[in-house]
N, CA, C and O atoms as a GROMACS GRO file, in nm:
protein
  596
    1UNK      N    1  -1.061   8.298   1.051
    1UNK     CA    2  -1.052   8.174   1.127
    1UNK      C    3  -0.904   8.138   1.146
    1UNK      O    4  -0.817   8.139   1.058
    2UNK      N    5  -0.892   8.108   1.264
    2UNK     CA    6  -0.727   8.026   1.315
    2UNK      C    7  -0.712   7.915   1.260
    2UNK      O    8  -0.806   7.847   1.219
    3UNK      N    9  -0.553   7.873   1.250
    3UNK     CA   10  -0.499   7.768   1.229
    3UNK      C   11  -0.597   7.633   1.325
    3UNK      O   12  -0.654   7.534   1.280
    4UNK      N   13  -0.587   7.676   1.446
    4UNK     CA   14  -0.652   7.593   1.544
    4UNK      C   15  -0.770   7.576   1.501
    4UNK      O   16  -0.798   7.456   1.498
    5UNK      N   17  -0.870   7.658   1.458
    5UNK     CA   18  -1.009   7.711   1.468
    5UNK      C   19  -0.998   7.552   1.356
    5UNK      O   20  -1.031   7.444   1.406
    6UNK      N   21  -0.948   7.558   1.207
    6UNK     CA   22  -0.928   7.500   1.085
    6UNK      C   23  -0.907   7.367   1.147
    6UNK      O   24  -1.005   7.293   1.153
    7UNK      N   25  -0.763   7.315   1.206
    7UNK     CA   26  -0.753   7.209   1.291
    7UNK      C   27  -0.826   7.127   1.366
    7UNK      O   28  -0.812   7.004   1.373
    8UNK      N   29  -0.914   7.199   1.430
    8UNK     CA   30  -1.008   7.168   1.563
    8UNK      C   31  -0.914   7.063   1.635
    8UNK      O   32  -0.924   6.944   1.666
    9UNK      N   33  -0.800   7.177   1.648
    9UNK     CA   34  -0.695   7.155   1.785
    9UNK      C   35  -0.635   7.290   1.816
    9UNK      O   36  -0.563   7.368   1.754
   10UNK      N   37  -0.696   7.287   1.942
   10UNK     CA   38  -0.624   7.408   2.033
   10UNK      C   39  -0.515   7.393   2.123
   10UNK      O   40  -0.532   7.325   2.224
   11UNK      N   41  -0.390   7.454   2.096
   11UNK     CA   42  -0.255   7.444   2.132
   11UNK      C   43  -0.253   7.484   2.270
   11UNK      O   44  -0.306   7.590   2.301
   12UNK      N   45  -0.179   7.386   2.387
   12UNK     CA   46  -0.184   7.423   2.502
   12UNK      C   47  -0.082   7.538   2.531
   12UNK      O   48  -0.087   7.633   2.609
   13UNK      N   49   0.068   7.473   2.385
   13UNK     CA   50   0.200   7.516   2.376
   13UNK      C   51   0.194   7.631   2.273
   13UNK      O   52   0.292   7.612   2.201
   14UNK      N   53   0.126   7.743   2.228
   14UNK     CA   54   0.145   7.800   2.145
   14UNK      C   55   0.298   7.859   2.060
   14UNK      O   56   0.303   7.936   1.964
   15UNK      N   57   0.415   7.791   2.135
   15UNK     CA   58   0.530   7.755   2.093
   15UNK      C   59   0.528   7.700   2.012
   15UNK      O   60   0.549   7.750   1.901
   16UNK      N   61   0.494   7.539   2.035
   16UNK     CA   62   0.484   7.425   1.949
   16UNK      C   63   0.412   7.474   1.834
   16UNK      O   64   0.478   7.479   1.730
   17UNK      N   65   0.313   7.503   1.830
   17UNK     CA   66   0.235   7.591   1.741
   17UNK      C   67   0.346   7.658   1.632
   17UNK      O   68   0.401   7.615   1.530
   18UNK      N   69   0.350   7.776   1.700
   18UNK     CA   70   0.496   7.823   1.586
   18UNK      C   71   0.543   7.786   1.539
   18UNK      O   72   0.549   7.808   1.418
   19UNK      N   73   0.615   7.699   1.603
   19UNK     CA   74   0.745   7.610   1.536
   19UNK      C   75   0.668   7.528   1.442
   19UNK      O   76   0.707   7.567   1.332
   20UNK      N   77   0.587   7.444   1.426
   20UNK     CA   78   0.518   7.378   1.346
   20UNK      C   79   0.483   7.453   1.171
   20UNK      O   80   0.471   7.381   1.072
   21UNK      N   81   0.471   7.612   1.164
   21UNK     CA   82   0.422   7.688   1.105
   21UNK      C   83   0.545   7.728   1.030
   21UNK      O   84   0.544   7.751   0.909
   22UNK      N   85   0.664   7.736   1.117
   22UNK     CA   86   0.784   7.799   1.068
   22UNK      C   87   0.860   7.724   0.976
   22UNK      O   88   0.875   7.603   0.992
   23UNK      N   89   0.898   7.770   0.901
   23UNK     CA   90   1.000   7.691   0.782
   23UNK      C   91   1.166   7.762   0.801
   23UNK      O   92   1.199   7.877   0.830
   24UNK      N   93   1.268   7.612   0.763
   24UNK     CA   94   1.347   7.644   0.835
   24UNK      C   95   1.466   7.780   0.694
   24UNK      O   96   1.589   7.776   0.695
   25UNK      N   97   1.413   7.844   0.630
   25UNK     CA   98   1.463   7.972   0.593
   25UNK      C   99   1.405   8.061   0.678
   25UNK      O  100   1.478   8.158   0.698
   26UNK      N  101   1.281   8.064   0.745
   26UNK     CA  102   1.246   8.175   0.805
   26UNK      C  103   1.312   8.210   0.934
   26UNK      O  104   1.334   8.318   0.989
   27UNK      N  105   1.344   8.050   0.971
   27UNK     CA  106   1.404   8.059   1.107
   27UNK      C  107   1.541   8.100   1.079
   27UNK      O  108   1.575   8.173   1.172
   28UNK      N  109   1.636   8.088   0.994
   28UNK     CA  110   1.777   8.141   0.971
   28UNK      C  111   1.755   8.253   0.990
   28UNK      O  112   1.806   8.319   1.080
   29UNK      N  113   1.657   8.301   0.890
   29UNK     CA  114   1.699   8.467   0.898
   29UNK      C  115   1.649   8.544   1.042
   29UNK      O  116   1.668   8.665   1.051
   30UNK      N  117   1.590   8.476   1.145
   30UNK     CA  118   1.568   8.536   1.264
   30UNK      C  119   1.690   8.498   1.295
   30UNK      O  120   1.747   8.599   1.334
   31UNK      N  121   1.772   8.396   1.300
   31UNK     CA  122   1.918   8.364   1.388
   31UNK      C  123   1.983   8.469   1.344
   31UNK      O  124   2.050   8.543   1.415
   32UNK      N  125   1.968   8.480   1.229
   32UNK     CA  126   2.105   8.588   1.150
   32UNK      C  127   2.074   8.720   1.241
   32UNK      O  128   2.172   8.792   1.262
   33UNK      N  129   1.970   8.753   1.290
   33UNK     CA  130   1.915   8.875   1.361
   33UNK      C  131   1.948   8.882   1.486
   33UNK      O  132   1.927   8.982   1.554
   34UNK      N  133   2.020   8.746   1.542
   34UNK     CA  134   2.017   8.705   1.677
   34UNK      C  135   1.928   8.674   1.776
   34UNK      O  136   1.951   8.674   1.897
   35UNK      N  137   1.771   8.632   1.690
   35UNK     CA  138   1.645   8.616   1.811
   35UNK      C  139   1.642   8.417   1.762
   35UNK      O  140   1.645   8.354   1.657
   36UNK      N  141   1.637   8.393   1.874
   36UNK     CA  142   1.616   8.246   1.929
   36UNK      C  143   1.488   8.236   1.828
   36UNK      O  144   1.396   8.317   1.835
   37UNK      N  145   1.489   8.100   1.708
   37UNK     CA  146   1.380   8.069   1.644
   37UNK      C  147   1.417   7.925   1.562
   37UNK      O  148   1.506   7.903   1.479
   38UNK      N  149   1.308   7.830   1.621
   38UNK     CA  150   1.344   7.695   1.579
   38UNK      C  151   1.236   7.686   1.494
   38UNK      O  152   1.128   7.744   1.502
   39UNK      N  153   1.300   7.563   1.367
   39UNK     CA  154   1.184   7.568   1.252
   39UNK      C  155   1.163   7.440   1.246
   39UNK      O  156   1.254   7.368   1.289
   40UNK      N  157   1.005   7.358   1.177
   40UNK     CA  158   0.922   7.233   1.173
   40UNK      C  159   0.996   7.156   1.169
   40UNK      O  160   0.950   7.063   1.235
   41UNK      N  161   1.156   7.114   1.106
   41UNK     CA  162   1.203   7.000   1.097
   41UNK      C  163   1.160   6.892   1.161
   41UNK      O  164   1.084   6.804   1.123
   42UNK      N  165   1.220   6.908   1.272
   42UNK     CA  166   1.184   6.748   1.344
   42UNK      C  167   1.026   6.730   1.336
   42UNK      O  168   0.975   6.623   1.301
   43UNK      N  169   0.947   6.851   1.372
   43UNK     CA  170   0.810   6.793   1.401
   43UNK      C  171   0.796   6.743   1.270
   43UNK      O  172   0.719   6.647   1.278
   44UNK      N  173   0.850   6.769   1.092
   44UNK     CA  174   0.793   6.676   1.011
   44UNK      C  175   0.813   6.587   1.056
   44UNK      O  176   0.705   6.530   1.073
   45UNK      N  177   0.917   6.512   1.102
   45UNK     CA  178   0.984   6.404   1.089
   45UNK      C  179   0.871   6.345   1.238
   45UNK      O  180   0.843   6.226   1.223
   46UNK      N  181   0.829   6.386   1.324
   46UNK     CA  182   0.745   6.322   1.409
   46UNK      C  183   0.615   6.297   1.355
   46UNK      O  184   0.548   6.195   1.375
   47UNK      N  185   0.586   6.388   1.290
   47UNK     CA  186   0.412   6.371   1.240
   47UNK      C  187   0.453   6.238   1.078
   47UNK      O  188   0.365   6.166   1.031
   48UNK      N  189   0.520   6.238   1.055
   48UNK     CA  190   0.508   6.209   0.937
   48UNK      C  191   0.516   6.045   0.991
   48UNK      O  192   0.491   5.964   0.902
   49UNK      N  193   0.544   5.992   1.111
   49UNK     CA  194   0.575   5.860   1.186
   49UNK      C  195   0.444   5.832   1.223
   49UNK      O  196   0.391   5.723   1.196
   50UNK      N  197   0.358   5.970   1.314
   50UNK     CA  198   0.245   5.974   1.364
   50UNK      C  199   0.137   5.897   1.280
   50UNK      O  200   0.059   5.808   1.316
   51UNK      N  201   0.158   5.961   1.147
   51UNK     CA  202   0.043   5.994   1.006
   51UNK      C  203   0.058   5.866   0.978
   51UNK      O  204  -0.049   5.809   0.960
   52UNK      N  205   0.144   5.805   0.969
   52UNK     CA  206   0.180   5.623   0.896
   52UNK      C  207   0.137   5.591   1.014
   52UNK      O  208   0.020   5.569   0.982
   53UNK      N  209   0.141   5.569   1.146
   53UNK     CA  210   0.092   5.502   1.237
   53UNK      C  211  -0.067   5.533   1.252
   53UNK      O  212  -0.125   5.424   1.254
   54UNK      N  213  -0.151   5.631   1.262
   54UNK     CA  214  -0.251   5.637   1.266
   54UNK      C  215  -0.335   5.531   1.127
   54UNK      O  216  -0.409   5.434   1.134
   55UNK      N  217  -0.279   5.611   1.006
   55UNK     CA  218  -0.325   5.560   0.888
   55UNK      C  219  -0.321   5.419   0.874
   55UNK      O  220  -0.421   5.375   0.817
   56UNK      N  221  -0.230   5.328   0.911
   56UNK     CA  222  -0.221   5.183   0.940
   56UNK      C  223  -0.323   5.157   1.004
   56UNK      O  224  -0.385   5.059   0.964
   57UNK      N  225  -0.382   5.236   1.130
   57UNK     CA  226  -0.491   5.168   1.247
   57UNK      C  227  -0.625   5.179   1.110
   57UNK      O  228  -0.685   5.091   1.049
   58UNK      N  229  -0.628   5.271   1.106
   58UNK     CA  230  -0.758   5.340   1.002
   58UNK      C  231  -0.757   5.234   0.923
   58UNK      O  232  -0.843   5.155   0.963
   59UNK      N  233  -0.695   5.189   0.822
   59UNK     CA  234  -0.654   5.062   0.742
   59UNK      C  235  -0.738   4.971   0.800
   59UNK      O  236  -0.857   4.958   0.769
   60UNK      N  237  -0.680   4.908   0.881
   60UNK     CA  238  -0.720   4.859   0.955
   60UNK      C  239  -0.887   4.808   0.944
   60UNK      O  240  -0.957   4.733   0.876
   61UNK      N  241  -0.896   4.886   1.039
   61UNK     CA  242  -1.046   4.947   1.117
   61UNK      C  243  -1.129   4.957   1.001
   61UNK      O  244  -1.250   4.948   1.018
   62UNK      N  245  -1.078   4.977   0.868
   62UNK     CA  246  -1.164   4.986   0.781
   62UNK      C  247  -1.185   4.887   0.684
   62UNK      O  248  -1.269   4.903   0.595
   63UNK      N  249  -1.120   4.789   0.692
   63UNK     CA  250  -1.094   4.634   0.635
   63UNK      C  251  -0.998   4.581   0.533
   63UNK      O  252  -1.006   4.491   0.450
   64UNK      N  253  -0.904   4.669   0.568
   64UNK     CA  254  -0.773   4.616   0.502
   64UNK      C  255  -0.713   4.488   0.545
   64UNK      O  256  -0.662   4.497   0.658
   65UNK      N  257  -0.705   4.397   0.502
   65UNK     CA  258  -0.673   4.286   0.527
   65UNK      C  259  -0.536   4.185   0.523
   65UNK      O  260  -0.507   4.088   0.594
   66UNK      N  261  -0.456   4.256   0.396
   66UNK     CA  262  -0.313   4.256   0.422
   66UNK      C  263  -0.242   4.361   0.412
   66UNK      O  264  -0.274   4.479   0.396
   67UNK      N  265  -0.100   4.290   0.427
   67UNK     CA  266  -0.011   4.363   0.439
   67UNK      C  267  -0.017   4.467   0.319
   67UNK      O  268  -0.027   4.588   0.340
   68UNK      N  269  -0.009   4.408   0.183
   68UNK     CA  270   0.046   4.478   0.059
   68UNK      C  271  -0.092   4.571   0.100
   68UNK      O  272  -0.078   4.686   0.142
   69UNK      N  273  -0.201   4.520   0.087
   69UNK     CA  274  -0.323   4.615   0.122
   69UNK      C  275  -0.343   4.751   0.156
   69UNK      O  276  -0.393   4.843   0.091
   70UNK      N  277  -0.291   4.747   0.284
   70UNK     CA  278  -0.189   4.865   0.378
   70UNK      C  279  -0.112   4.946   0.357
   70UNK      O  280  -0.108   5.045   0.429
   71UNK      N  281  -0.009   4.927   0.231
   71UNK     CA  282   0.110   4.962   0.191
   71UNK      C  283   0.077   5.031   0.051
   71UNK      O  284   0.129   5.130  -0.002
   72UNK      N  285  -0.021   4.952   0.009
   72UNK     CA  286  -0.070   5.032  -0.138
   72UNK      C  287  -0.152   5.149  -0.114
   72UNK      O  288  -0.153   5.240  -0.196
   73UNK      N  289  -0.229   5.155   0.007
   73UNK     CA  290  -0.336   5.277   0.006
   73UNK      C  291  -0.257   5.357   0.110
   73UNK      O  292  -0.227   5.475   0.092
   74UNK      N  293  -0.221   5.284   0.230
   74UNK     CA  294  -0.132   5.434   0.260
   74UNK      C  295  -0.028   5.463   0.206
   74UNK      O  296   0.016   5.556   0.275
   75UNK      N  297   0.054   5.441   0.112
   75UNK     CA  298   0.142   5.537   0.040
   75UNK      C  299   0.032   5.615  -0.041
   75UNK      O  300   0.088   5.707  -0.100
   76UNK      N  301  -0.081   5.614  -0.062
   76UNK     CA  302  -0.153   5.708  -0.168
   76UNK      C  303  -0.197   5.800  -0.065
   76UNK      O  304  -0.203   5.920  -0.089
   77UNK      N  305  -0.238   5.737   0.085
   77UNK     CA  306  -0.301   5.860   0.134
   77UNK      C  307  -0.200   5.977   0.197
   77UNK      O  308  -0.236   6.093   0.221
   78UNK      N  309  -0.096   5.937   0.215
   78UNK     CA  310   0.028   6.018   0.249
   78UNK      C  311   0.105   6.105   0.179
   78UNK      O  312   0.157   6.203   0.231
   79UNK      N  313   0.124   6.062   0.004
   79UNK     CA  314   0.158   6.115  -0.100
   79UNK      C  315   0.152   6.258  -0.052
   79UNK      O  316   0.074   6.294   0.037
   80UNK      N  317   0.253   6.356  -0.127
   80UNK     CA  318   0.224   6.513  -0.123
   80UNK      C  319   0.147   6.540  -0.124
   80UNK      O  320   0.088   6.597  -0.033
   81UNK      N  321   0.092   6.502  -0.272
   81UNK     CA  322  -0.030   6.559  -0.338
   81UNK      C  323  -0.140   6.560  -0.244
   81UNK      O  324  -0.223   6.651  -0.249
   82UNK      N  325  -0.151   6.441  -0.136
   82UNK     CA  326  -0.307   6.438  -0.062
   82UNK      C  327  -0.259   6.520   0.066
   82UNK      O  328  -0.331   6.592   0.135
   83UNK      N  329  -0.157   6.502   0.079
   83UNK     CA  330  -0.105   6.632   0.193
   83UNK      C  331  -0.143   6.776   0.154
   83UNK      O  332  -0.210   6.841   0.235
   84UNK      N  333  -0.107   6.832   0.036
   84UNK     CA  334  -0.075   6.963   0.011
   84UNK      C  335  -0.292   6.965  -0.032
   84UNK      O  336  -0.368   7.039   0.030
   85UNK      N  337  -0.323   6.905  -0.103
   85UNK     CA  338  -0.495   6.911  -0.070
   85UNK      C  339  -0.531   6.914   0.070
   85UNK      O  340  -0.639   6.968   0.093
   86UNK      N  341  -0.488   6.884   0.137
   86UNK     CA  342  -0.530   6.907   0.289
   86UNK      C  343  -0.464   7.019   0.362
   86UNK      O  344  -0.508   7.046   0.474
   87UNK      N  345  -0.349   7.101   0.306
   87UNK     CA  346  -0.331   7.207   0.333
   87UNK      C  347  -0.368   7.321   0.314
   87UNK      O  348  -0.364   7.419   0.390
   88UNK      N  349  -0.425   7.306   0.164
   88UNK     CA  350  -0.521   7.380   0.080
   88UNK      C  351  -0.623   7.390   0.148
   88UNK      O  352  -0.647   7.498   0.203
   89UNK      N  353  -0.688   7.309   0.159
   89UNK     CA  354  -0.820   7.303   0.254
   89UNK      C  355  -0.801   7.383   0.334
   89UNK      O  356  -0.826   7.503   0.319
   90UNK      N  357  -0.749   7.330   0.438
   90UNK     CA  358  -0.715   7.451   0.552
   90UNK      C  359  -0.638   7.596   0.557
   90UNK      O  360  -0.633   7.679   0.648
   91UNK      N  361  -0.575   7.596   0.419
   91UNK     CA  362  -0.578   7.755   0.425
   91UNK      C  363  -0.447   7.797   0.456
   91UNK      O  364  -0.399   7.908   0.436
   92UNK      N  365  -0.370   7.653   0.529
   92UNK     CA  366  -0.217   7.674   0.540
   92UNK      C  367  -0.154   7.766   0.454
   92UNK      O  368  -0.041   7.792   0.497
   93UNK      N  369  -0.171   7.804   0.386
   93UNK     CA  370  -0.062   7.878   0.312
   93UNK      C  371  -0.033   8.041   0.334
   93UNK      O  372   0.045   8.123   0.286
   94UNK      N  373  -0.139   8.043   0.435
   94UNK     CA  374  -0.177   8.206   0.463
   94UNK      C  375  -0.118   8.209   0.572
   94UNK      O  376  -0.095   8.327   0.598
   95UNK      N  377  -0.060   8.109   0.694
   95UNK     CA  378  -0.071   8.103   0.804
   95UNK      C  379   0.125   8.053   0.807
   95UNK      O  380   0.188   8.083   0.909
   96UNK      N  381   0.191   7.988   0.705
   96UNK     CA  382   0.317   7.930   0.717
   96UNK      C  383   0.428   8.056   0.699
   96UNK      O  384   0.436   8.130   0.601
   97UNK      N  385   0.514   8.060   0.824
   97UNK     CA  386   0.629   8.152   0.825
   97UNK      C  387   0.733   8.132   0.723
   97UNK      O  388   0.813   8.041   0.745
   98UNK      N  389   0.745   8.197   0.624
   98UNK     CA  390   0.841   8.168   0.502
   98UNK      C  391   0.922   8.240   0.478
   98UNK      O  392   0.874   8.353   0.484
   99UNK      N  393   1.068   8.243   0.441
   99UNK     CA  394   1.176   8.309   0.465
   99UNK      C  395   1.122   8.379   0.355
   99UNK      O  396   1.027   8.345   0.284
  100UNK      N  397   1.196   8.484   0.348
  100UNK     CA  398   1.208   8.652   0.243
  100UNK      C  399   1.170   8.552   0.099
  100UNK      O  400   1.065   8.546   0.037
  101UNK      N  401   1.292   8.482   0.076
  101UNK     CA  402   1.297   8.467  -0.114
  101UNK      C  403   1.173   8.303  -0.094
  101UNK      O  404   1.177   8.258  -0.208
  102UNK      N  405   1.108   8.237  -0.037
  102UNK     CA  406   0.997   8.123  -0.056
  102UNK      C  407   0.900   8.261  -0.006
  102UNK      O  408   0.790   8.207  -0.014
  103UNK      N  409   0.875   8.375   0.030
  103UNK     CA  410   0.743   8.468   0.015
  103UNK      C  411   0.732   8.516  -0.135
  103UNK      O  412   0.633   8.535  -0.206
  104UNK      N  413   0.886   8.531  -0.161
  104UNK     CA  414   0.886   8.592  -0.298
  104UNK      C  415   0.795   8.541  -0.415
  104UNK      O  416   0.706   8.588  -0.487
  105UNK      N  417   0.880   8.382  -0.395
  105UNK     CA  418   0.801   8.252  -0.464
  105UNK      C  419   0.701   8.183  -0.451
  105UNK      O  420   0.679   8.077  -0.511
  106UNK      N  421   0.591   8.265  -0.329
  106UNK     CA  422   0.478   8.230  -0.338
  106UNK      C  423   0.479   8.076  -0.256
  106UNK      O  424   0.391   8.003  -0.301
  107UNK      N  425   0.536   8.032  -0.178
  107UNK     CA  426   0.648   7.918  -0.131
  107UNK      C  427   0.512   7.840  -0.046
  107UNK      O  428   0.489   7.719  -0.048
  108UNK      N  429   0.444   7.927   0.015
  108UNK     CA  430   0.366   7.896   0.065
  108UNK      C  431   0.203   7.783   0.016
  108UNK      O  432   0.116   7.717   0.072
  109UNK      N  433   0.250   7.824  -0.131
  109UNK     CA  434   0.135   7.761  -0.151
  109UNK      C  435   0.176   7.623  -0.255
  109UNK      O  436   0.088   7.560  -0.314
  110UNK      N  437   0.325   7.589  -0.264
  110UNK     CA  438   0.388   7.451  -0.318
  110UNK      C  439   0.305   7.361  -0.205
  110UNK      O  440   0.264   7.372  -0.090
  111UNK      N  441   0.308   7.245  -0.337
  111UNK     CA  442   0.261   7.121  -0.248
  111UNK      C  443   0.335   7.073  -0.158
  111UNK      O  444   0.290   7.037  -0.050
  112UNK      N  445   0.490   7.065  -0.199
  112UNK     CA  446   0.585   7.012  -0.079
  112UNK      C  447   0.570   7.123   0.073
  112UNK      O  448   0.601   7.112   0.191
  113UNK      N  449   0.510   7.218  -0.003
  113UNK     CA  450   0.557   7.312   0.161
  113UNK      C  451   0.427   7.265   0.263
  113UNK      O  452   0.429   7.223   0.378
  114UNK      N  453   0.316   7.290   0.169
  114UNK     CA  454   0.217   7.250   0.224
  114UNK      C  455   0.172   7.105   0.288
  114UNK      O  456   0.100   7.084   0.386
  115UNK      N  457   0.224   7.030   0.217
  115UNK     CA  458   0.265   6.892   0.302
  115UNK      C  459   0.356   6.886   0.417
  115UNK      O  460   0.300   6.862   0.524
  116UNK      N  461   0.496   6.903   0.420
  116UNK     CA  462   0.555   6.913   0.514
  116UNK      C  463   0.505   7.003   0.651
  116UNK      O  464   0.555   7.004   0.763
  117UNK      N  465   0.424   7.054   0.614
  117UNK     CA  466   0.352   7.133   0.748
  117UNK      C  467   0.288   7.081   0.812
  117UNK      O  468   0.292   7.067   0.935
  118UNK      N  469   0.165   7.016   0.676
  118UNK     CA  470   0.053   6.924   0.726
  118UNK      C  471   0.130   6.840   0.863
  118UNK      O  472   0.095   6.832   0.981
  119UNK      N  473   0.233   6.791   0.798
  119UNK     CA  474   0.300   6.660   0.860
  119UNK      C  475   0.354   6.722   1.007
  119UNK      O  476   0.351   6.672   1.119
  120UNK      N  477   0.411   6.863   0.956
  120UNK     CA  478   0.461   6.938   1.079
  120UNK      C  479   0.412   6.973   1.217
  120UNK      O  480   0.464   6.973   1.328
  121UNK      N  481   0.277   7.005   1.165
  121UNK     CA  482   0.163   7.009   1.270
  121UNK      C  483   0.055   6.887   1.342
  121UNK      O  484  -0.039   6.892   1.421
  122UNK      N  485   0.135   6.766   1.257
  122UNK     CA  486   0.050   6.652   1.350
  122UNK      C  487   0.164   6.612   1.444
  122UNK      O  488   0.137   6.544   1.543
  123UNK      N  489   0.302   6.655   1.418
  123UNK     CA  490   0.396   6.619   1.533
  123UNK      C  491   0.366   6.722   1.629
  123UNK      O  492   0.352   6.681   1.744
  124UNK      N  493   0.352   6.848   1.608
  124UNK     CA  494   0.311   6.913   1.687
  124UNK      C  495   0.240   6.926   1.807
  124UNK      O  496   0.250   6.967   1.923
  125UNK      N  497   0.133   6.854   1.697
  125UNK     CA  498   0.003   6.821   1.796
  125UNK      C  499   0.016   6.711   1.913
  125UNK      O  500  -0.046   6.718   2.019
  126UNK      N  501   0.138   6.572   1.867
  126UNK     CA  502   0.164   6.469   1.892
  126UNK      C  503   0.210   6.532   2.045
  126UNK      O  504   0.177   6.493   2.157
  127UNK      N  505   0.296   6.641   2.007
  127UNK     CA  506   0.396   6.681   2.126
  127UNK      C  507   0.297   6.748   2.246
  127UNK      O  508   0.290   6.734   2.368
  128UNK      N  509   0.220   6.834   2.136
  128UNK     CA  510   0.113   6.914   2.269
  128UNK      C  511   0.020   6.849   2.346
  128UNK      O  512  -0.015   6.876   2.460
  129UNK      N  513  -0.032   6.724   2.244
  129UNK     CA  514  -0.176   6.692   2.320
  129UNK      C  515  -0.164   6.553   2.327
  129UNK      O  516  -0.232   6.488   2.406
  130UNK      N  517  -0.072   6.493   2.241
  130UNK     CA  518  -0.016   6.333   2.296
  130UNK      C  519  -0.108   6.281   2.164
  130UNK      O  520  -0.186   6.342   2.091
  131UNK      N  521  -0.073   6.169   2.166
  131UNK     CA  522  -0.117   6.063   2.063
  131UNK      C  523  -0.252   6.042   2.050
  131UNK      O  524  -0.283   5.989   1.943
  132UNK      N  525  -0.348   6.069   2.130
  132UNK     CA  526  -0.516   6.083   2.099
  132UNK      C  527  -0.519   6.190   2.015
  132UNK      O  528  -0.558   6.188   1.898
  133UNK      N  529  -0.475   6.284   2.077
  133UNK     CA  530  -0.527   6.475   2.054
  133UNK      C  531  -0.460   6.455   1.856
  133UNK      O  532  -0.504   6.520   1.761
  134UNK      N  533  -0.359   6.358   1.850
  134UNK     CA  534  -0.299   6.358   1.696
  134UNK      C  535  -0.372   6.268   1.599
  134UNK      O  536  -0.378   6.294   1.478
  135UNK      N  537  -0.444   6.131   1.671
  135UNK     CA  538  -0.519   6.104   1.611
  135UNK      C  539  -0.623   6.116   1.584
  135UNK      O  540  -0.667   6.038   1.499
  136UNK      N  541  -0.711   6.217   1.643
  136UNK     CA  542  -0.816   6.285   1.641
  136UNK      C  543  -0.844   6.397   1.564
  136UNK      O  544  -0.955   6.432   1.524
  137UNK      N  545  -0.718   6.463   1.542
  137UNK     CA  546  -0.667   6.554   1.395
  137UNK      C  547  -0.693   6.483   1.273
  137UNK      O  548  -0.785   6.515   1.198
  138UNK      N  549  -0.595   6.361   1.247
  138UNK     CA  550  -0.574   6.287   1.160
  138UNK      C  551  -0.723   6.245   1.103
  138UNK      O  552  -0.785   6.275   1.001
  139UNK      N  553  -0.741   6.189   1.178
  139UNK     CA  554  -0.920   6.134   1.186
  139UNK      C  555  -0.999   6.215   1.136
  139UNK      O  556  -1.083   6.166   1.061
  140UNK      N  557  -1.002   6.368   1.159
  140UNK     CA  558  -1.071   6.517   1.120
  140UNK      C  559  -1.010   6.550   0.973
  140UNK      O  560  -1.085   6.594   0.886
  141UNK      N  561  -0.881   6.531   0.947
  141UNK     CA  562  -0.820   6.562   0.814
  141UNK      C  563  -0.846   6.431   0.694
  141UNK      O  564  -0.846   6.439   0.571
  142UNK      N  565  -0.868   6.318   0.777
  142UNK     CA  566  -0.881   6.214   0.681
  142UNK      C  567  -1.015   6.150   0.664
  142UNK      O  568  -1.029   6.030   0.640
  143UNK      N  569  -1.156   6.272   0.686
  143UNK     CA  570  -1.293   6.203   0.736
  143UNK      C  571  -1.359   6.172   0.626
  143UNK      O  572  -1.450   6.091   0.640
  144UNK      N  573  -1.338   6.217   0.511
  144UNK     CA  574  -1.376   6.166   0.367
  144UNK      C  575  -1.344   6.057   0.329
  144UNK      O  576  -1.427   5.982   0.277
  145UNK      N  577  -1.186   6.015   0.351
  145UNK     CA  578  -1.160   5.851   0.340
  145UNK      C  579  -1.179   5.761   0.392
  145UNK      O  580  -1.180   5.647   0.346
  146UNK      N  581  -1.206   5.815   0.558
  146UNK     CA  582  -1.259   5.698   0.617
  146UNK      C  583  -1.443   5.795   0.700
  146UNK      O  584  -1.471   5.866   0.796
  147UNK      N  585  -1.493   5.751   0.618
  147UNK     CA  586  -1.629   5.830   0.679
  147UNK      C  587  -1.662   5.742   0.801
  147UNK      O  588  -1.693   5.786   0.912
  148UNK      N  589  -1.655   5.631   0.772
  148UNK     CA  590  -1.712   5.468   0.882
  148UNK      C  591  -1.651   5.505   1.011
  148UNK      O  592  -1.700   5.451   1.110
  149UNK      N  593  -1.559   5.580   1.027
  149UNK     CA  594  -1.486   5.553   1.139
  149UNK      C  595  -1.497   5.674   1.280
  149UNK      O  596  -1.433   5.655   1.383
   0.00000   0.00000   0.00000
């Protein structure tokens, strides 16, 4: 089964895709080779905006009522730890481009790596399929916590 297949999001950009997957040692050592290869950075940094914005609505929607409310359960649902369980799940670790010495170390299957992907691939998604197609991921990755929704 695909990344996508796992996701139940199919990449229009199978670029974006990549890059989402790639970690940025893997991508050095293609530069050092001289082949053009950009790694997840920014998309963490987009999904990880995405993931707090969705998770706030969900909050929400599910009867969170204040502020502190909001702030106490999504920092728990965002935490590594519930990231890198949701990477697990999906199997990420078989599928993430990891430079020579994080293959060595098995790199793939740390919680931080596996989180930062998670996060990597909802910017991804953000970029490919726009802000529904990301919360509709989110929604699919987070359907145990919010079943109601």
């Amino acid at each position: 089964m695909s990344v996508e297949q796992k996701l139940g999001y199919f990449f229009f950009d199978k670029q974006i895709l990549n890059r989402a997957l790639t970690r940025k040692a893997y991508a050095l050592e293609r530069r050092q080779q001289n082949e053009v290869c950009e790694d997840q950075e920014i998309y963490r940094t987009l999904g990880d905006s995405v993931l707090k914005t969705v998770l706030v609505e969900f909050l929400i929607r599910a009867g969170a009522s204040t502020r502190q409310e909001i702030t106490v359960k999504k920092i728990e649902l965002e935490r590594e730890e519930k990231l890198a369980a949701i990477g697990r799940r999906l199997g990420l670790g078989d599928f993430i481009r990891l430079g020579t010495g994080e293959r060595k170390q098995n790199a793939g299957e740390q919680p931080y790596v596996l989180a930062e992907t998670v996060e990597a691939l909802i910017g991804g998604i953000y970029l490919d399929g726009g802000f529904g197609a990301a919360r509709q991921t989110v929604k699919t990755l987070y359907h145990d916590d919010f079943p109601e929704l």
